[in-house]
VEXDOLO-894172 format. One line per field, with one value per atom (N, C-alpha, C): x, y, z; atom name; residue in one letter. Coordinates in nm, 4 decimals, decimal comma, padded with zeros to 6 digits, always signed. Atoms other than C-alpha are relative to their C-alpha. Layout:
xx = (X	...)
yy = (Y	...)
zz = (Z	...)
atome = (CA	...)
residu = (a	...)
! end
This chain:
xx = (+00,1161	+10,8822	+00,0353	-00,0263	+10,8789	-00,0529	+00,1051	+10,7521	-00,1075	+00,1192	+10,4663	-00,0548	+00,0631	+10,4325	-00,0904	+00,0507	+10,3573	-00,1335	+00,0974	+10,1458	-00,1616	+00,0662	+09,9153	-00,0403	+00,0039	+09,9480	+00,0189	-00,0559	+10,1515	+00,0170	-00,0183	+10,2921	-00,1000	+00,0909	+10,1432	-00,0883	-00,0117	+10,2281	-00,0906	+00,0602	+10,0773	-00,1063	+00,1040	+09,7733	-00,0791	+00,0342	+09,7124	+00,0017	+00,0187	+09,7901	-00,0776	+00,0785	+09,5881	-00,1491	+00,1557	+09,2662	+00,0468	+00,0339	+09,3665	-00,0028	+00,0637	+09,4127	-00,1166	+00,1258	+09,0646	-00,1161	+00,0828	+08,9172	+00,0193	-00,0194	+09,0920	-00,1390	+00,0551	+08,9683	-00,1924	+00,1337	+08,5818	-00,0246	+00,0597	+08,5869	+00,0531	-00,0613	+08,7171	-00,1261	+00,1216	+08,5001	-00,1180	+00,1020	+08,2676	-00,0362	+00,0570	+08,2883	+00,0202	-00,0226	+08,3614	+00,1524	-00,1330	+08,6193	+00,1041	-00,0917	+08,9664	+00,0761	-00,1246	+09,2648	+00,0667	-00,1104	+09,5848	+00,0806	-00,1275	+09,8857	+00,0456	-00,0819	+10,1830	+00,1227	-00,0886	+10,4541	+00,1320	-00,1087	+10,8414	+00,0925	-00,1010	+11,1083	+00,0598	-00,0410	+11,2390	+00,1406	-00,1263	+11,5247	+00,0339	-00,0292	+11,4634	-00,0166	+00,1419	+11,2652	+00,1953	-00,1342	+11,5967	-00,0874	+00,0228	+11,4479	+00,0857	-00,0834	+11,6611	-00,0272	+00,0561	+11,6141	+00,0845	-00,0797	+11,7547	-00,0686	+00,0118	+11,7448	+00,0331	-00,0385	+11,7344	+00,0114	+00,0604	+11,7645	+00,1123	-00,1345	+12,0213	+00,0544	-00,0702	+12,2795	+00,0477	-00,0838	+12,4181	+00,0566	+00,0055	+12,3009	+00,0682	-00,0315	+12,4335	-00,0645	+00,0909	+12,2051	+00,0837	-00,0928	+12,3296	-00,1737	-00,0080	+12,1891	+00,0143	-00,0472	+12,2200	-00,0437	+00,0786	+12,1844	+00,0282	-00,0092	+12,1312	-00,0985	+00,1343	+11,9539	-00,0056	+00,0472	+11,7424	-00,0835	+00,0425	+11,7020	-00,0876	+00,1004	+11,3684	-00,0598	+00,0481	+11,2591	-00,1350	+00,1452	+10,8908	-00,0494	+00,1115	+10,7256	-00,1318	+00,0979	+10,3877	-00,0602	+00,0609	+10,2654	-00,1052	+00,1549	+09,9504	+00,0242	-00,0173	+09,9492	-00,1037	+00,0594	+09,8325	-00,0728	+00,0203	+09,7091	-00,1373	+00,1379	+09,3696	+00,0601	+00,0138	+09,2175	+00,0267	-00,0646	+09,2735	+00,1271	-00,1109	+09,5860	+00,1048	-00,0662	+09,7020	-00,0492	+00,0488	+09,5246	+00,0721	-00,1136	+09,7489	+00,0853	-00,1064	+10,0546	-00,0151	+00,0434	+09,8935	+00,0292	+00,0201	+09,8337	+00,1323	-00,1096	+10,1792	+00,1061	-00,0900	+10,3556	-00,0794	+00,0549	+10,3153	-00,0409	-00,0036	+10,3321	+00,0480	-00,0127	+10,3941	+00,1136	-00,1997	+10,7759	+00,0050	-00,0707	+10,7700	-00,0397	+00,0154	+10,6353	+00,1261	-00,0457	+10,8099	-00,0115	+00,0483	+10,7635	+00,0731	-00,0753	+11,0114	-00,1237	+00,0715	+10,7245	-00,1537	+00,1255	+10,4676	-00,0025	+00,0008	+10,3257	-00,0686	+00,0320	+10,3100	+00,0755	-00,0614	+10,3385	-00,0183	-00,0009	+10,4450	-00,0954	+00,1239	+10,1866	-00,0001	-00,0534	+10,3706	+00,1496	-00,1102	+10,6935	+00,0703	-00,0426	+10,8939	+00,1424	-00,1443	+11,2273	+00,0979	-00,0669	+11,4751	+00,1910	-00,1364	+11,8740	+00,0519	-00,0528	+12,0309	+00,1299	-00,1235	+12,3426	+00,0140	-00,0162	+12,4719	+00,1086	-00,0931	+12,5848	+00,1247	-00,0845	+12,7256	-00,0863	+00,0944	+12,6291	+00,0783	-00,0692	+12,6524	-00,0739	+00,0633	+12,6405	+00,0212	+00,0779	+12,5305	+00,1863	-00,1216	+12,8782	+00,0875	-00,0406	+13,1588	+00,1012	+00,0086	+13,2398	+00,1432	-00,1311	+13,5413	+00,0507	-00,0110	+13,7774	-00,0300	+00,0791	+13,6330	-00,1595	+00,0963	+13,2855	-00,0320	-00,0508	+13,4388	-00,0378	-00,0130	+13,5481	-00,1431	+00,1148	+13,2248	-00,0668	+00,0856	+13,0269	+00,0062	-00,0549	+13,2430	-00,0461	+00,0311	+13,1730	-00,1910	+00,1233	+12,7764	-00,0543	+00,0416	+12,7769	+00,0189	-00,0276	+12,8326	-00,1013	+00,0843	+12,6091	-00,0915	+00,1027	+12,4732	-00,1227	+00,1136	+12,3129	-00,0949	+00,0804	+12,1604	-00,0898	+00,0896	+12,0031	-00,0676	+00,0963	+11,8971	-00,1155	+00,0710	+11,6946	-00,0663	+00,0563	+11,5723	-00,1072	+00,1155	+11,2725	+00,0446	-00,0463	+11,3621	-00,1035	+00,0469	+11,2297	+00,0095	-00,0744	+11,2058	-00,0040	-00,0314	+11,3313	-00,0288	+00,0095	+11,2800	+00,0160	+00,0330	+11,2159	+00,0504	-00,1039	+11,4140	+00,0143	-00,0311	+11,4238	+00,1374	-00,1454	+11,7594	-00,0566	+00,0680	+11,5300	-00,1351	+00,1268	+11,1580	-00,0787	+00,1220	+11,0470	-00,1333	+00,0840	+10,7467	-00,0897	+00,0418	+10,5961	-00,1224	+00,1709	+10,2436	-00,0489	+00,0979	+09,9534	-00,1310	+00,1832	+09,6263	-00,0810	+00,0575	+09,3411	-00,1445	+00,1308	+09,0370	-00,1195	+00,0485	+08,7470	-00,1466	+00,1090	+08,4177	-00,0194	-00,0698	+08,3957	+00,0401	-00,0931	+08,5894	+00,1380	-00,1050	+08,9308	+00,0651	-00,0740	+09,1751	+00,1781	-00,1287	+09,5546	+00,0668	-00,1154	+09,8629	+00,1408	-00,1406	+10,1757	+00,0895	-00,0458	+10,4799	+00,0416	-00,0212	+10,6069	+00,1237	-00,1749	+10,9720	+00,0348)
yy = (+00,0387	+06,6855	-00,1232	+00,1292	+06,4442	-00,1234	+00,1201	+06,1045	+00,0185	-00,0339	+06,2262	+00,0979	-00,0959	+06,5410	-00,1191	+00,0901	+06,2727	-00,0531	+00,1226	+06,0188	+00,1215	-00,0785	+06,3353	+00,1140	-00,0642	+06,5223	+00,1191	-00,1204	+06,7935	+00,0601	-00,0273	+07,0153	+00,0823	-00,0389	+07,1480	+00,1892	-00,1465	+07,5103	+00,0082	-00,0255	+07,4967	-00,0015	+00,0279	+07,3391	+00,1329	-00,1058	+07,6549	+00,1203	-00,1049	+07,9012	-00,0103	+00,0668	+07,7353	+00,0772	-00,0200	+07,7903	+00,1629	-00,1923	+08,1584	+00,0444	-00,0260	+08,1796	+00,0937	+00,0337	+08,1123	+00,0597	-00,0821	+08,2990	+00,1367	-00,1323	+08,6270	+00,0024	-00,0332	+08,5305	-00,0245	-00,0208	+08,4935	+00,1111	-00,0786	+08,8487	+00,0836	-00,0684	+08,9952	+00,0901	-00,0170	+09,2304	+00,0065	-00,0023	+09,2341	+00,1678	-00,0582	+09,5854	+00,0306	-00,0433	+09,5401	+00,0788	-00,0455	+09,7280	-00,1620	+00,0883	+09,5331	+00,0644	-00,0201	+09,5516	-00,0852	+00,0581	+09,4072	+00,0120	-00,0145	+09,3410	-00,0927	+00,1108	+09,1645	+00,0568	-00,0210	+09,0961	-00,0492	+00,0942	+09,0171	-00,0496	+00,0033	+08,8409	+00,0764	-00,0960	+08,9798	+00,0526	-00,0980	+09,2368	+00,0036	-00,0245	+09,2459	+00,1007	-00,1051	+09,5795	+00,1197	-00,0343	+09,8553	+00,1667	-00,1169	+10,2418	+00,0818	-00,0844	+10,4654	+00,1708	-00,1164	+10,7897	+00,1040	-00,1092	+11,1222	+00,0981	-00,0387	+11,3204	+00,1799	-00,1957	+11,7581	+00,0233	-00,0923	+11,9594	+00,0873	-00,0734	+12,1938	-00,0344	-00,0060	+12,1762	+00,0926	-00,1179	+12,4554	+00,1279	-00,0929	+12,7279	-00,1076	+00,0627	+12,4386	-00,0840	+00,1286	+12,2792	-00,1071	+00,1370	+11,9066	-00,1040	+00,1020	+11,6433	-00,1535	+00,1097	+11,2877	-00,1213	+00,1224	+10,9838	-00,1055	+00,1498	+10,6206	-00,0895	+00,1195	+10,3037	-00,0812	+00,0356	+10,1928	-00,1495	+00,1652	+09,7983	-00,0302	+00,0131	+09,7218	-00,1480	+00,1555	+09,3562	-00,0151	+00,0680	+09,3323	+00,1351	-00,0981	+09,5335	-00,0544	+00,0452	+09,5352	+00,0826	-00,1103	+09,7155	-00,0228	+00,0030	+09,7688	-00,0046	+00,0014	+09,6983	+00,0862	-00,1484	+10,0055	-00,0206	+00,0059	+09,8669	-00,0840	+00,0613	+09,6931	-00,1324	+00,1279	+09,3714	-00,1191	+00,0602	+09,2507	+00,0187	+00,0297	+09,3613	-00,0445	+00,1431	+09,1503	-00,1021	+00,1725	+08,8620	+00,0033	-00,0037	+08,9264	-00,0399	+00,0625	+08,8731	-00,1468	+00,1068	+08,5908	-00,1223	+00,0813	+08,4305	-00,0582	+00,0064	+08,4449	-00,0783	+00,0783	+08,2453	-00,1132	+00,0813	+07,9178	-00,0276	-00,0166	+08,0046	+00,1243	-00,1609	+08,2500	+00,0371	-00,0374	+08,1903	+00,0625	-00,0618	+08,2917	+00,1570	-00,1916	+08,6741	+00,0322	-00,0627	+08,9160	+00,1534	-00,0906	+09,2209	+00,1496	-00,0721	+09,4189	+00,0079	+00,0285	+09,3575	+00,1304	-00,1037	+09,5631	+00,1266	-00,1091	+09,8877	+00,0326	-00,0216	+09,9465	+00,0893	-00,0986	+10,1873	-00,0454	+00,0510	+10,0997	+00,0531	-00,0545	+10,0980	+00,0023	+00,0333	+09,9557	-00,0386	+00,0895	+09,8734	+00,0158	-00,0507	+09,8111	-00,1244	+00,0712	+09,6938	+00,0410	-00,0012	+09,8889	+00,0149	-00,0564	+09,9280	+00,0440	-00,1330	+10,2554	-00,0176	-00,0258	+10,2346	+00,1099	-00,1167	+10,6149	-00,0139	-00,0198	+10,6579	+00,1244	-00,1258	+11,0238	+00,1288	-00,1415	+11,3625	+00,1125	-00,1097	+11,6435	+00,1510	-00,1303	+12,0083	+00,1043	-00,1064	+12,3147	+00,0599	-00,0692	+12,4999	-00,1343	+00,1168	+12,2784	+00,0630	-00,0528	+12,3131	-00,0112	-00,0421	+12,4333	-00,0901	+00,0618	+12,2662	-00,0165	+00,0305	+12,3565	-00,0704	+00,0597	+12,2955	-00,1361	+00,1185	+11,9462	-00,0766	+00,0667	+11,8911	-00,0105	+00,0173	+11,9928	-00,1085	+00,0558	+11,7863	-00,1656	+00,1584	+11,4732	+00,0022	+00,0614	+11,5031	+00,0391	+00,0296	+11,5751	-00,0939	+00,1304	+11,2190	-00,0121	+00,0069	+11,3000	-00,0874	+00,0849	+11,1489	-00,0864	+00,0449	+10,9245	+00,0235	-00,0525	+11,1346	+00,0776	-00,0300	+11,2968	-00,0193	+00,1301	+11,0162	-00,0541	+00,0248	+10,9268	+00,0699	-00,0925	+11,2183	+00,0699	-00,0534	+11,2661	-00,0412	+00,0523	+11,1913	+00,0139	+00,0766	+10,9871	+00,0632	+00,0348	+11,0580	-00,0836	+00,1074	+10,7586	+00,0994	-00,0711	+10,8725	-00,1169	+00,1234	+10,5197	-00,1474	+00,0803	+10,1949	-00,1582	+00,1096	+09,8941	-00,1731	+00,2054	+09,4958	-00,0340	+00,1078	+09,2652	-00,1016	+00,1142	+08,9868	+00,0118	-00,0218	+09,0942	-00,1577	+00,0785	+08,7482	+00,0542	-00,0384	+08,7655	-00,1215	+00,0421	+08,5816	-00,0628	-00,0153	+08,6482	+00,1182	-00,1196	+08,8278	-00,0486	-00,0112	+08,9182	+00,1090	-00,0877	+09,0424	+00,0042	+00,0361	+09,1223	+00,1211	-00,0613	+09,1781	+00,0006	-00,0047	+09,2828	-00,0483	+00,1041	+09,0534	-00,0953	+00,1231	+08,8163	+00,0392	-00,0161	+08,7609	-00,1219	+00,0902	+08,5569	+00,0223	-00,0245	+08,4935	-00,1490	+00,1090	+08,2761	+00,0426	-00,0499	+08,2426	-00,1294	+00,1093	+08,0574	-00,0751	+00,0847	+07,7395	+00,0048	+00,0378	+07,7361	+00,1099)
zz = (-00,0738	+09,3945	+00,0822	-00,0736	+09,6649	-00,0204	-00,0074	+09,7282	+00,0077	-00,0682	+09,9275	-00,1048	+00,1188	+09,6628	-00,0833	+00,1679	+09,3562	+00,1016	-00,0311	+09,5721	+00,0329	-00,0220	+09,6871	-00,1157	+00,1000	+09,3861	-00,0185	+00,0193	+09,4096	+00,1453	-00,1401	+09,6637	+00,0964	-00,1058	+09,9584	+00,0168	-00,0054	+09,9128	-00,1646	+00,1671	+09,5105	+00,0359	-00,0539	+09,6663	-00,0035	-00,0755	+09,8892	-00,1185	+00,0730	+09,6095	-00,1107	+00,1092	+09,3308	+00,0366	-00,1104	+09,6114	-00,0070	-00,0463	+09,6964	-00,1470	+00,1211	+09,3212	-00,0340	-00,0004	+09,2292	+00,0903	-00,1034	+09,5709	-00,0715	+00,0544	+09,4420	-00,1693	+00,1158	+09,0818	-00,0135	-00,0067	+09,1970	+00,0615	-00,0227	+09,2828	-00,0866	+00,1283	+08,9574	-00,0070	+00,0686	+08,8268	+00,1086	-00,0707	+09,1285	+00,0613	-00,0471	+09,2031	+00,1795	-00,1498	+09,5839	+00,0471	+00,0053	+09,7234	+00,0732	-00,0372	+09,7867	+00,0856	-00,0266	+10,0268	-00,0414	-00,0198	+09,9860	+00,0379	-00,0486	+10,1715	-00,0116	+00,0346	+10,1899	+00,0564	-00,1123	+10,4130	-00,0839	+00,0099	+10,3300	+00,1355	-00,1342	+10,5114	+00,0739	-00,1154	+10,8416	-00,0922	+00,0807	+10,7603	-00,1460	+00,1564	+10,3786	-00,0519	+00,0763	+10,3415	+00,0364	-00,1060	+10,3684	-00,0610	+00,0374	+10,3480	-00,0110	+00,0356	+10,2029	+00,0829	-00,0341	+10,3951	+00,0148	-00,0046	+10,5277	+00,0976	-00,0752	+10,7757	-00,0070	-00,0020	+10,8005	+00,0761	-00,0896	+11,0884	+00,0493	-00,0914	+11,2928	+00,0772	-00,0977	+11,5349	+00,0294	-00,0369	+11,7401	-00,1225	+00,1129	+11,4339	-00,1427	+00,2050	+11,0979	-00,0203	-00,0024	+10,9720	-00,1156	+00,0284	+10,8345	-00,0954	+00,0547	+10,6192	-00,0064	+00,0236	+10,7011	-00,0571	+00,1254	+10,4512	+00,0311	-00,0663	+10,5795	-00,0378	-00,0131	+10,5370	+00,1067	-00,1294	+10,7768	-00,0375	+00,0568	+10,7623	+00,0878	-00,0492	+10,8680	+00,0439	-00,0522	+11,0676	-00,0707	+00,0579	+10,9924	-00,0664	+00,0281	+10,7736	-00,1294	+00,0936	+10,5987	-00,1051	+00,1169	+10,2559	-00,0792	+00,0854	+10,0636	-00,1676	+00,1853	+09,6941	-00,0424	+00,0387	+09,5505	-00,1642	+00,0849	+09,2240	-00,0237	-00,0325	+09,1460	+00,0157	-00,0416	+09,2368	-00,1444	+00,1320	+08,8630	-00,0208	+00,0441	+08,8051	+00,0962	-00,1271	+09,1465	-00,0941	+00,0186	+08,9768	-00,1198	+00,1524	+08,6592	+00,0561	-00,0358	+08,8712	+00,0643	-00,0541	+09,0610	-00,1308	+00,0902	+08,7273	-00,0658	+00,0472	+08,6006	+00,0356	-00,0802	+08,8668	+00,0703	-00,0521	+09,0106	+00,1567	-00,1552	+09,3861	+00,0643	-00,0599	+09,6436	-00,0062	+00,0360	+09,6308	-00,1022	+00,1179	+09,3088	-00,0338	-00,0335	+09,3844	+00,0436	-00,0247	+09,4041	+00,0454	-00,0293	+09,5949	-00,0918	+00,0907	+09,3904	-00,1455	+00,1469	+09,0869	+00,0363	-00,0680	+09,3269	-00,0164	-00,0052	+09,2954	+00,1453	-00,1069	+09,6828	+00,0761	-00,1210	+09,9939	+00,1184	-00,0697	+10,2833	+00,1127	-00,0992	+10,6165	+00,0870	-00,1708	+10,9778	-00,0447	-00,0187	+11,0170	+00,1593	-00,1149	+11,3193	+00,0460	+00,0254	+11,4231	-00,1089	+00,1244	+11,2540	+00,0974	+00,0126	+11,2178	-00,0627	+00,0914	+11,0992	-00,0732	+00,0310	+10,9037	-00,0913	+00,0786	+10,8235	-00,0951	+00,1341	+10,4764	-00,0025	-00,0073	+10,5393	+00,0587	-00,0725	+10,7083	-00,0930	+00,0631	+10,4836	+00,0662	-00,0860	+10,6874	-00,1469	+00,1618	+10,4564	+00,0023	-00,0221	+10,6280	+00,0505	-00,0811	+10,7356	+00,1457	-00,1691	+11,1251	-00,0076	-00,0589	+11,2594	+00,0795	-00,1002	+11,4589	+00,1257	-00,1681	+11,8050	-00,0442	+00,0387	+11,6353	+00,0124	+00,0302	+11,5459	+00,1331	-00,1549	+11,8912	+00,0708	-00,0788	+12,0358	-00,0289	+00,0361	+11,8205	+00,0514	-00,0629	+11,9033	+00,1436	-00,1225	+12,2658	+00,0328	-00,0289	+12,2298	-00,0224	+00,0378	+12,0988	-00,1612	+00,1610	+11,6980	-00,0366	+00,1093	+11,4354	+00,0561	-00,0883	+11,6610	+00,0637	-00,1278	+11,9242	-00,1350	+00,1016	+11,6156	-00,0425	+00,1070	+11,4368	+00,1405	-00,0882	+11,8021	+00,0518	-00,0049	+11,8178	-00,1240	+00,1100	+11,4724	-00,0512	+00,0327	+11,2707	-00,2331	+00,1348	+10,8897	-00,0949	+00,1277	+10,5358	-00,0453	+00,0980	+10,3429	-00,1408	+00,1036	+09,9798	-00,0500	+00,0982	+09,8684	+00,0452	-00,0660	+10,0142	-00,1566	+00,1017	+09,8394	+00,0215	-00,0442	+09,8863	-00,0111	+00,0017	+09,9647	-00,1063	+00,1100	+09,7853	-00,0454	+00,0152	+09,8005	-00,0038	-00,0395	+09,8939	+00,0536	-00,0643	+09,9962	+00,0947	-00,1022	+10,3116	+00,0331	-00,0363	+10,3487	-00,0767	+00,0805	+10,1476	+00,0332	-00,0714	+10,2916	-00,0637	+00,1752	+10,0073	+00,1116	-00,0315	+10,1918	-00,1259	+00,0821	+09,9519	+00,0844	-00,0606	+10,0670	+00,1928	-00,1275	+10,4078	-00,0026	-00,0241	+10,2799	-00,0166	-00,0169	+10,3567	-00,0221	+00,0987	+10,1871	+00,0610	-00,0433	+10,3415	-00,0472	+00,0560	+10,1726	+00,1050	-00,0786	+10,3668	-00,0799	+00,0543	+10,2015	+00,1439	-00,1149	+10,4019	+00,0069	-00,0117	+10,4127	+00,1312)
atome = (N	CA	C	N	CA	C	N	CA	C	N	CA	C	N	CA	C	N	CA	C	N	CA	C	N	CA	C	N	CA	C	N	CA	C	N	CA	C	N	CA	C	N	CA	C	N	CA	C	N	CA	C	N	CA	C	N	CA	C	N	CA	C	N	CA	C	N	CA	C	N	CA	C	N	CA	C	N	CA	C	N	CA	C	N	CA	C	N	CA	C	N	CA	C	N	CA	C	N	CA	C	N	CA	C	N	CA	C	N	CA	C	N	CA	C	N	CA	C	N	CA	C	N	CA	C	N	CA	C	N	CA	C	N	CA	C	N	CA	C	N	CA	C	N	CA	C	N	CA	C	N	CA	C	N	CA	C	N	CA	C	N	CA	C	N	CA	C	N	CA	C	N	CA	C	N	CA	C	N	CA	C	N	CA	C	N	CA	C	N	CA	C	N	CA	C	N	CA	C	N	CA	C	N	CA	C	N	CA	C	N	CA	C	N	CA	C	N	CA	C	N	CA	C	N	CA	C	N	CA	C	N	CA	C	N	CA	C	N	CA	C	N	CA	C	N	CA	C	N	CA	C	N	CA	C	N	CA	C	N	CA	C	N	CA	C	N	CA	C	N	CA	C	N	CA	C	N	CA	C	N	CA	C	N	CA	C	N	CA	C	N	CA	C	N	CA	C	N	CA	C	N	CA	C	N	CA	C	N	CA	C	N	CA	C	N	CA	C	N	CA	C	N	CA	C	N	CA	C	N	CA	C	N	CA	C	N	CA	C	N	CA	C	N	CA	C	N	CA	C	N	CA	C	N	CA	C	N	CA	C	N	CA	C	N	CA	C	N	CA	C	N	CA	C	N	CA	C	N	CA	C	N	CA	C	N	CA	C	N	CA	C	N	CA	C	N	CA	C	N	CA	C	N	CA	C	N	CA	C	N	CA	C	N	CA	C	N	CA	C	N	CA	C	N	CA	C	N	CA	C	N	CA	C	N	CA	C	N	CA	C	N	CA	C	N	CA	C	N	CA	C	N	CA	C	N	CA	C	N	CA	C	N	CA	C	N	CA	C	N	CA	C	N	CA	C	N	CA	C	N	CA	C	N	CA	C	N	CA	C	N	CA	C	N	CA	C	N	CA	C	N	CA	C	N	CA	C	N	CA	C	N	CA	C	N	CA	C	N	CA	C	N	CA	C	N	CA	C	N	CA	C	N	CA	C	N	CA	C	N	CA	C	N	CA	C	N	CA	C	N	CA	C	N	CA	C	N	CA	C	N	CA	C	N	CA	C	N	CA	C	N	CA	C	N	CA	C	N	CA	C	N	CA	C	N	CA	C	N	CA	C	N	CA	C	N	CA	C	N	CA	C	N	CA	C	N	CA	C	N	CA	C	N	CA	C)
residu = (x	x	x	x	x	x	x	x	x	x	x	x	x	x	x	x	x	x	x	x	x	x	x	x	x	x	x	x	x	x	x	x	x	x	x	x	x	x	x	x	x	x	x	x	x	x	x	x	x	x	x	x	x	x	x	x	x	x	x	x	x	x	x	x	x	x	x	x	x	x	x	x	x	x	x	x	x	x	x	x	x	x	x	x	x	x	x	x	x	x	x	x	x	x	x	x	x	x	x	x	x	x	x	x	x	x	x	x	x	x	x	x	x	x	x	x	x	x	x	x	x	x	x	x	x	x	x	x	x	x	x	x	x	x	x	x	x	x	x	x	x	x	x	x	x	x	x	x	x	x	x	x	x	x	x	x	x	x	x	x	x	x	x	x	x	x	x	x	x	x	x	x	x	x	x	x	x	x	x	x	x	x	x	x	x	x	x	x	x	x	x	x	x	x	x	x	x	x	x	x	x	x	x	x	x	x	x	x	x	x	x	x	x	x	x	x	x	x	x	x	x	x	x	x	x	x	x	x	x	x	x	x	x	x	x	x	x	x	x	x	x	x	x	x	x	x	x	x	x	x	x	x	x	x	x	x	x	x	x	x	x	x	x	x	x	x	x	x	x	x	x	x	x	x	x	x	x	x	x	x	x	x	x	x	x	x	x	x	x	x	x	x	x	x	x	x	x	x	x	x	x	x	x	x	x	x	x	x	x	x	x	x	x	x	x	x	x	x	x	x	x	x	x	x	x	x	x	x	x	x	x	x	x	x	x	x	x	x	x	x	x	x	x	x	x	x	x	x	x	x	x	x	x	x	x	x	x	x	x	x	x	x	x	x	x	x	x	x	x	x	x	x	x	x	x	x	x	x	x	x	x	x	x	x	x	x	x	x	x	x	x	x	x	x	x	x	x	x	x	x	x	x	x	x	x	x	x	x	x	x	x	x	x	x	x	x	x	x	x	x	x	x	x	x	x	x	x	x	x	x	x	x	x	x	x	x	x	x	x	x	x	x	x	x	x	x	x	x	x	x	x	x	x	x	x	x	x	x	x	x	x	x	x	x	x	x	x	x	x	x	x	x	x	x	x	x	x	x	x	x	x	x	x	x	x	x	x	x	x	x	x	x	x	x	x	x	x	x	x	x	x	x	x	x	x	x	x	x	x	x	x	x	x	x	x	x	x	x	x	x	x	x	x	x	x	x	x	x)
! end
C-alpha cells in the first residue's frame, strides 16, 4: 500500500469494488432479472475453432486458434452465484474469467494461427500444385466461416464487468 493508500484508507481500486460489491448485494434475492458481462484484456480470449468445407470435390478440415482483441461475454449463471465469486476476492484483479460459467456475445479483431488442415482424401501431386497456386490454406481460411469448439484465456484477467439489474446498472473496471 502506498503513502497516499494508508493516509486515505486503502486503495482506490478496493474502494470501487467494496461499492459495486454491496450494489450487486442489494439486489440478491430481489427477483429482478440480471445481466452480466465482462470484458478481458485485449488479445487474451484465443477460440479454438475449425473449419469444414470443400475444395475442387475434397472436402478438408482446418484447426486453428483465432486470438481475439476485444471481446465481451455474458455470465450465464445467477445474480447470487456472481455475488459468491464477488465475495471471495478482494478486487477485480483478483477475478478470474477462467472461474466463469460464460458464452461469448461480440468479439472483434481477430488473428488466425492454423494448427493443421486435415483433407478426408489426400491430394495428389497436381492437386498439391494446384492448391499451392490458388493461394493454399490461406485463401481458404480467407473465405471461410469458424466454429468455435472452445474458447480459452492466456490469463482471463478481467477488465471490466457490467451487471445491469432491473434499471440499474452497475460497472467496475480495473485501473492498471
Amino acid at each position: 500500500m502506498g503513502m497516499f493508500d494508508s493516509i486515505f484508507g486503502g486503495k482506490k481500486e478496493d474502494k470501487k469494488y467494496e461499492e459495486f460489491k454491496e450494489n450487486i448485494k442489494s439486489h440478491l434475492n430481489s427477483g429482478n432479472e440480471a445481466s452480466i458481462s465482462f470484458y478481458v484484456d485485449k488479445w487474451d480470449t484465443i477460440e479454438q475453432s475449425e473449419m469444414s468445407d470443400n475444395w475442387n470435390g475434397k472436402d478438408y478440415t482446418i484447426y486453428a486458434d483465432i486470438f481475439v482483441k476485444n471481446a465481451e461475454f455474458k455470465y450465464e449463471d445467477s445474480l447470487n452465484d456472481f455475488y459468491v465469486c464477488l465475495e471471495n476476492v478482494k478486487s477485480i484483479s483478483d477475478l478470474n474469467a477462467n472461474d466463469f460459467n460464460f458464452s461469448p456475445v461480440v468479439s472483434d479483431g481477430e488473428s488466425v494461427n492454423i494448427k493443421r488442415i486435415e483433407w478426408e482424401e489426400p491430394l495428389t501431386a497436381e492437386e498439391e500444385q494446384d492448391f499451392k497456386s490458388f493461394g493454399g490454406v490461406n485463401e481458404l481460411v480467407a473465405d471461410g466461416f469458424w466454429d468455435c469448439d472452445e474458447t480459452i484465456f492466456k490469463t482471463g484477467k478481467i477488465w471490466r464487468i457490467e451487471v445491469t439489474v432491473g434499471d440499474n446498472k452497475y460497472t467496475l473496471e480495473r485501473n492498471d
